[in-house]
C-alpha positions as CSV (number, residue, x, y, z in Angstrom):
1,X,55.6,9.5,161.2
2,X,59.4,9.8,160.5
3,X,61.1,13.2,162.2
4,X,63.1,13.8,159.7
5,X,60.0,14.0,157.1
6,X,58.0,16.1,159.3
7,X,57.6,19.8,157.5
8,X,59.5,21.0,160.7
9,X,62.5,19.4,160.6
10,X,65.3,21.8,160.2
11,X,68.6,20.0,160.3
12,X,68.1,19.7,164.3
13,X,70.7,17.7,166.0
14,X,68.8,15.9,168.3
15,X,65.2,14.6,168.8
16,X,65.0,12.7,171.7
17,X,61.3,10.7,173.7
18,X,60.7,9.7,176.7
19,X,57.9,7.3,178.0
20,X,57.2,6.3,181.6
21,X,55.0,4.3,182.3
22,X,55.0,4.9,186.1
23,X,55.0,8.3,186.2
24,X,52.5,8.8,183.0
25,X,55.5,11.1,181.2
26,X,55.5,10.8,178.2
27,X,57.9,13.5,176.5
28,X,60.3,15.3,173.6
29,X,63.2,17.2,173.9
30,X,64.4,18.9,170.5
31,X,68.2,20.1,170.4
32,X,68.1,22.1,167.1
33,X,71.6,23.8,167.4
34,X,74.5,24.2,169.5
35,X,77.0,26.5,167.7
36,X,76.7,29.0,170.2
37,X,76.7,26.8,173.5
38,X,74.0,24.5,175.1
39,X,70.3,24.4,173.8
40,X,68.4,26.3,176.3
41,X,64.5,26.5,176.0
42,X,61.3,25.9,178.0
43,X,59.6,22.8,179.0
44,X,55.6,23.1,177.7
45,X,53.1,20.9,178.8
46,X,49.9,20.6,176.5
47,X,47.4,18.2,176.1
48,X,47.9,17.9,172.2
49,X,45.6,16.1,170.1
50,X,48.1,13.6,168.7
51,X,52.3,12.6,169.2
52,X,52.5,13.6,165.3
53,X,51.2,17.3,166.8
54,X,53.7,17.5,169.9
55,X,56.7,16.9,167.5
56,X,55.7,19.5,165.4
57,X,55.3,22.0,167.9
58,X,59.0,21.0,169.8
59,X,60.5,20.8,166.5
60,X,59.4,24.2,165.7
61,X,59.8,26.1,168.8
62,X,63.4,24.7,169.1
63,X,64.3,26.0,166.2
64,X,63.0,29.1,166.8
65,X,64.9,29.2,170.3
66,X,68.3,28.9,168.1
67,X,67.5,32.2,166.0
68,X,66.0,34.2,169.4
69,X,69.5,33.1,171.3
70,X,71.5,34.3,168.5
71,X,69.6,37.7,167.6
72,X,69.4,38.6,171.8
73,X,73.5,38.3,171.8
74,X,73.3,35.1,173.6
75,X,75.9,32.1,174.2
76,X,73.2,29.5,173.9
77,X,72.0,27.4,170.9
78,X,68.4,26.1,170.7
79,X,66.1,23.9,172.5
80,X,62.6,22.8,173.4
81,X,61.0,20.1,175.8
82,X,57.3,19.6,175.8
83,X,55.3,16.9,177.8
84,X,51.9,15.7,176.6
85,X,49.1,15.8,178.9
86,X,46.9,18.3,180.6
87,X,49.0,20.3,183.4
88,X,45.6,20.6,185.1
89,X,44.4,16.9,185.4
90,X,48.2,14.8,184.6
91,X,51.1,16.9,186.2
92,X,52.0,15.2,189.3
93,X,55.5,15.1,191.3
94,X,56.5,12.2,189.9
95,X,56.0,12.8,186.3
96,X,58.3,16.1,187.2
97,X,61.2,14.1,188.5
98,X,60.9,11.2,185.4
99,X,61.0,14.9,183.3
100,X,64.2,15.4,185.3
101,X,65.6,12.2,185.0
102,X,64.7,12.4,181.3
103,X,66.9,15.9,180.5
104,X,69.8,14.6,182.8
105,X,70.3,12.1,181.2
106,X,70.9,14.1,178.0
107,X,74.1,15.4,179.7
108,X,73.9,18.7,179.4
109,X,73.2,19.2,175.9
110,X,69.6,20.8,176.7
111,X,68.5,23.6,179.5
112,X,65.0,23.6,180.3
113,X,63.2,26.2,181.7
114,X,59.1,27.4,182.2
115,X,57.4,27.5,179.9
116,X,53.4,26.9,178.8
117,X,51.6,24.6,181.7
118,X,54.8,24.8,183.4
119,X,55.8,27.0,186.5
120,X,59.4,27.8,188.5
121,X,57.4,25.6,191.7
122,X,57.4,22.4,188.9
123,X,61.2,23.5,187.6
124,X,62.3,23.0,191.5
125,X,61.0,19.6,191.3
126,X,62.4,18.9,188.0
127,X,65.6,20.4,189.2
128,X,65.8,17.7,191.8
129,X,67.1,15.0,189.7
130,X,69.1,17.3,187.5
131,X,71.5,20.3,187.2
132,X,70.4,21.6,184.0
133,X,67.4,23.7,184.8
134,X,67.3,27.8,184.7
135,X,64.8,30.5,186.1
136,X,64.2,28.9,189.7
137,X,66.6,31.5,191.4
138,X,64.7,32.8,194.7
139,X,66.5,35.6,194.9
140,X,65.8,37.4,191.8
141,X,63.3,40.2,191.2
142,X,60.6,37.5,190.5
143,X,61.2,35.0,192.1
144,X,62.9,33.2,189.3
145,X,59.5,33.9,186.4
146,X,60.9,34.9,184.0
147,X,57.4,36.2,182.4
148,X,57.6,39.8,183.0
149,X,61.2,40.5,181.2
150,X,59.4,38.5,178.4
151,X,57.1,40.8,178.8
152,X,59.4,43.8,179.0
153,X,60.8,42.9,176.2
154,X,57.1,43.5,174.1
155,X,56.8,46.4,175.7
156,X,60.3,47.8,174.2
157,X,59.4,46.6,170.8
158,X,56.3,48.1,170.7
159,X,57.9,51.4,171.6
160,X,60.2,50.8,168.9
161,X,57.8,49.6,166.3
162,X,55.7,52.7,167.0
163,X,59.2,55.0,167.0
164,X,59.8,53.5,163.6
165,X,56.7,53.9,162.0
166,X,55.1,56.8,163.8
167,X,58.6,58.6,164.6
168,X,57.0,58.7,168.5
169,X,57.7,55.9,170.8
170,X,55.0,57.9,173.2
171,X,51.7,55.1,173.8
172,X,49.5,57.7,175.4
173,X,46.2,56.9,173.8
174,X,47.5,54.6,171.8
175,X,45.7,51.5,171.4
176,X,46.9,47.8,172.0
177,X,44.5,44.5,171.4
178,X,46.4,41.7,173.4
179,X,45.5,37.9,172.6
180,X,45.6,35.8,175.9
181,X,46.1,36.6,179.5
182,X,48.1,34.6,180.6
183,X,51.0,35.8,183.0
184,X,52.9,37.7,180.0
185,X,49.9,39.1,178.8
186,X,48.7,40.6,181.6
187,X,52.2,42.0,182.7
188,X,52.4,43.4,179.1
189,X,48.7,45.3,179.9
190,X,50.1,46.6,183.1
191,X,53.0,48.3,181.7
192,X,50.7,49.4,178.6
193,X,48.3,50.8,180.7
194,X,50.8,52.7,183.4
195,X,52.3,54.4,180.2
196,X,49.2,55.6,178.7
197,X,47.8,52.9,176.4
198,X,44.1,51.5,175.6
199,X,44.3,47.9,176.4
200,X,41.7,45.6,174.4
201,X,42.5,42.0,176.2
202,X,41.0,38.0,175.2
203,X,40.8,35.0,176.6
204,X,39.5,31.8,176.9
205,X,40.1,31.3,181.0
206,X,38.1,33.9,183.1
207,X,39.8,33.7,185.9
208,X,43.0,35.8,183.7
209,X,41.1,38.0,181.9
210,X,39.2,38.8,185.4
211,X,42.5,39.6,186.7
212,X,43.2,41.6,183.4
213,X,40.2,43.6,183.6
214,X,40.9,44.8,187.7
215,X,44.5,45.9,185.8
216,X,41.9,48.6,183.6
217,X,42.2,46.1,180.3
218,X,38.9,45.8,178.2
219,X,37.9,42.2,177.9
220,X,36.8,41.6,174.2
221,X,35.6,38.2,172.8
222,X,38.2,35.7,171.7
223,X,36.8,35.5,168.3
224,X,37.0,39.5,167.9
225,X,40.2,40.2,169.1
226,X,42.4,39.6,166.0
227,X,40.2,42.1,163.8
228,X,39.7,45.3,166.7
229,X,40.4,48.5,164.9
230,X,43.6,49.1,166.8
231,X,47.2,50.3,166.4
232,X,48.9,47.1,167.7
233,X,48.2,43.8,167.9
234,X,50.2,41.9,170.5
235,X,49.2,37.7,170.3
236,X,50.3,36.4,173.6
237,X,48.9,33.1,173.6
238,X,49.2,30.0,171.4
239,X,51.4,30.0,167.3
240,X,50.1,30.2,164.1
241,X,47.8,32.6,164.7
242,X,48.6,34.2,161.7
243,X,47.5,32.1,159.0
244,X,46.0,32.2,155.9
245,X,42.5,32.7,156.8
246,X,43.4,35.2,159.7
247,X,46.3,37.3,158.0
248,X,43.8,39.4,155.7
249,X,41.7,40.5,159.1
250,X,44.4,41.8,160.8
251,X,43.1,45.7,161.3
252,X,46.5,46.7,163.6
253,X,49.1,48.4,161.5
254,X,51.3,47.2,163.7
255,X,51.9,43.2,165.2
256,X,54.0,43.2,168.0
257,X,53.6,40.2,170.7
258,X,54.8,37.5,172.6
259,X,53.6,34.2,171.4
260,X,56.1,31.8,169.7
261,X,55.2,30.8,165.9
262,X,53.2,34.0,165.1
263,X,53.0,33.2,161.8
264,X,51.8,29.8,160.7
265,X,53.7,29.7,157.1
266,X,56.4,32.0,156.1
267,X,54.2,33.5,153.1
268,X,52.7,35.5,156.1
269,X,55.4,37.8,156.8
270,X,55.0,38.4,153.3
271,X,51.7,38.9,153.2
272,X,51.7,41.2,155.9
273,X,54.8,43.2,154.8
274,X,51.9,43.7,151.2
275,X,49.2,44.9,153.4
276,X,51.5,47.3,155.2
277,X,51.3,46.0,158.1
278,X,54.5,46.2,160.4
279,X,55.7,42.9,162.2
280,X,57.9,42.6,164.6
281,X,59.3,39.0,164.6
282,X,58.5,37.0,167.7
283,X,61.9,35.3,168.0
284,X,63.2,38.5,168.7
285,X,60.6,40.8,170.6
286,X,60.0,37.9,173.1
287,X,63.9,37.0,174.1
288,X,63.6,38.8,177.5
289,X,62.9,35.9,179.1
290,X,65.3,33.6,178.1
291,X,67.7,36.9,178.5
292,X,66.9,36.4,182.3
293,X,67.2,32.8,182.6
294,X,70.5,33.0,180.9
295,X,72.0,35.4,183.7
296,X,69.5,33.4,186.4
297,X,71.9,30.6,185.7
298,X,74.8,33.0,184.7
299,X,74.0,34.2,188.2
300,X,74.1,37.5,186.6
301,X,71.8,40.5,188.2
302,X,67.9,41.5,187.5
303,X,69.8,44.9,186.8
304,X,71.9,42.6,184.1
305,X,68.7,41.3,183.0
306,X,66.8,44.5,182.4
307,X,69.6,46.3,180.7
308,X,70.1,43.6,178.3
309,X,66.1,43.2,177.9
310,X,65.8,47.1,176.8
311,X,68.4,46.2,173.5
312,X,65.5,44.1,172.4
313,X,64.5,47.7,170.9
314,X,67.5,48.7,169.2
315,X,67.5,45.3,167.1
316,X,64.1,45.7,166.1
317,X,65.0,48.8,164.3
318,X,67.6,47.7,162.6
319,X,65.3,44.8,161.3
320,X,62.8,46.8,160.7
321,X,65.4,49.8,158.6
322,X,66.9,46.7,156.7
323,X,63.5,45.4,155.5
324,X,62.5,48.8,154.2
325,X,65.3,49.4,152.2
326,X,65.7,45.7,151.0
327,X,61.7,45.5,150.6
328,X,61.7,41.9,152.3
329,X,59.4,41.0,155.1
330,X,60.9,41.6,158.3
331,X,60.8,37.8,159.5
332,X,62.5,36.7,156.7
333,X,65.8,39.7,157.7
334,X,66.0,38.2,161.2
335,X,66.3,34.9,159.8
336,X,69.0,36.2,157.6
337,X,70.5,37.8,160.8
338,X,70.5,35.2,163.0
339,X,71.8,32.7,160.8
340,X,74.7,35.4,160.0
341,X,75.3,34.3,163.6
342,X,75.1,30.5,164.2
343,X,75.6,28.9,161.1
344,X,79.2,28.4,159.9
345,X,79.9,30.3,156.7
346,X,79.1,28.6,153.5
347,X,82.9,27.1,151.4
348,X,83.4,27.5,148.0
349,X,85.2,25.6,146.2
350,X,89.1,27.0,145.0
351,X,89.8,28.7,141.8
């Protein structure tokens, strides 16, 4: 499989592999732009099914971390890393330091971070054999995770999403269906439920959605949760969970989560723009935690962190005004915007 055929491939300056034998790594890093400064995006470990599979998903989240720097006001273009394997049965210290090895010598040109399989206790080791890792500072509020501002972050768009469409950002009684619970999802329930929300919560791994559940979320089976009667719909786990078979049982009237590559095609912004269903784009709700590992390595405050988090709001309703007025899917105006912002203005030709 050539890169540059893949479906993915978005002009991205840099697609880069790494295989170790000794250590077992075997890894991408995608640069997809670097207008605004150096790619900065998380390091995911999965066990994907196939190579062709991994570069699809790096070459797709890094571009999305290009228009998520750009719409949350950041100096920072777009990047991904993702190692192949199970971070329960292959991660080991010295895969981690080949990882390190592998982004240092890409001379600063890519940022990693946590992300999916990954934690700030496997950044440290990473961060061993280079400088360019973010969101391991000890002395920040959490301990360098930057999970809950990404979670923070939801929880302001939701606010706003309901503001816009309701004209009440109040979520007493309101009620939320959240896919995965993980460590955003379940920090996204605990500020749902302290303001007065309903929290429906799935997952796959029992151990989180136990720890959801003592939190007061209502565990629901993974193959319900996308079609509860709710008011929001907040997918915080894998992309493309918004496809073409799932789109049209979508019962929220509003879609508002964390997970990267909501929707699996473009057409589905459309589709659920037809079906009046109000989504919030996940480049943009999820920047608060690459808005904290920016000032973590900024060495910026959490109070820096939080106060920039909180904008994530404001910029949702102007997405969200725009695409009423315009009658084009919201996803497809936050592309529009972000591009505004990192791509250099197109030259025509002299009269």
């Amino acid at each position: 499989m050539s890169v540059f055929n893949s479906t993915s491939f978005d002009s991205h300056e840099l697609v880069a592999f790494k295989n170790d034998p000794r250590s077992g790594l075997r890894a991408i890093v995608a640069i997809h732009n670097t207008a605004l400064g150096p790619a900065l995006g998380g390091c995911r470990m999965f066990p994907y099914a196939s190579p062709e599979l991994a570069v699809e998903d790096v070459l797709r989240l890094s571009r999305g971390m290009s228009y998520k720097s750009a719409l949350a006001g950041l100096p920072l273009g777009g990047g991904k890393a993702v190692i192949i394997g199970d971070p329960a049965t292959m991660k080991s210290r010295s895969l981690l330091l080949a990882m390190g090895e592998f982004i240092e010598g890409l001379n600063g040109q890519y940022i990693t971070a946590e992300d999916s399989g990954t934690s700030v206790a496997d950044l440290k080791i990473i961060g061993e054999r280079t400088a360019y890792v973010s969101g391991i500072m000890d002395g920040s509020q959490f301990g360098g995770d930057p999970s809950p501002y990404t979670a923070q972050g939801v929880f302001y768009g939701i606010k706003a999403a309901m503001a816009f469409r309701h004209n009440e950002d109040s979520l007493q009684g309101v009620r939320v269906a959240v896919q995965g619970a993980g460590s955003v999802g379940r920090y996204l329930s605990k500020l749902l439920i302290a303001a007065g929300a309903e929290v429906f919560i799935a997952d796959l791994n029992a151990a989180n959605l136990s720890l959801a559940q003592t939190m007061g979320a209502i565990p629901v089976p993974v193959a319900d949760v996308l079609g509860l009667d709710v008011d929001v719909l907040a997918p915080c786990a894998m992309g493309a969970v918004i496809d073409e078979q799932t789109v049209g049982l979508i019962n929220a009237g509003i879609v508002a989560g964390a997970a990267n590559n909501q929707l699996a095609m473009p057409i589905q912004g459309e589709q659920l723009r037809q079906r009046g269903i109000l989504y919030a784009p996940d480049f943009v709700i999820n920047a608060g935690g690459i808005i904290d590992v920016y000032y973590q390595r900024a060495e910026g405050s959490s109070n820096s962190s939080a106060a920039h988090v909180e904008r994530i709001g404001d910029t949702l309703q102007e997405i969200f005004a725009r695409a009423e007025k315009t009658g084009v899917a919201t996803a497809q105006i936050a592309e529009q915007l972000a591009e505004e912002i990192f791509l250099p203005p197109v030259k025509t030709a002299a009269a």
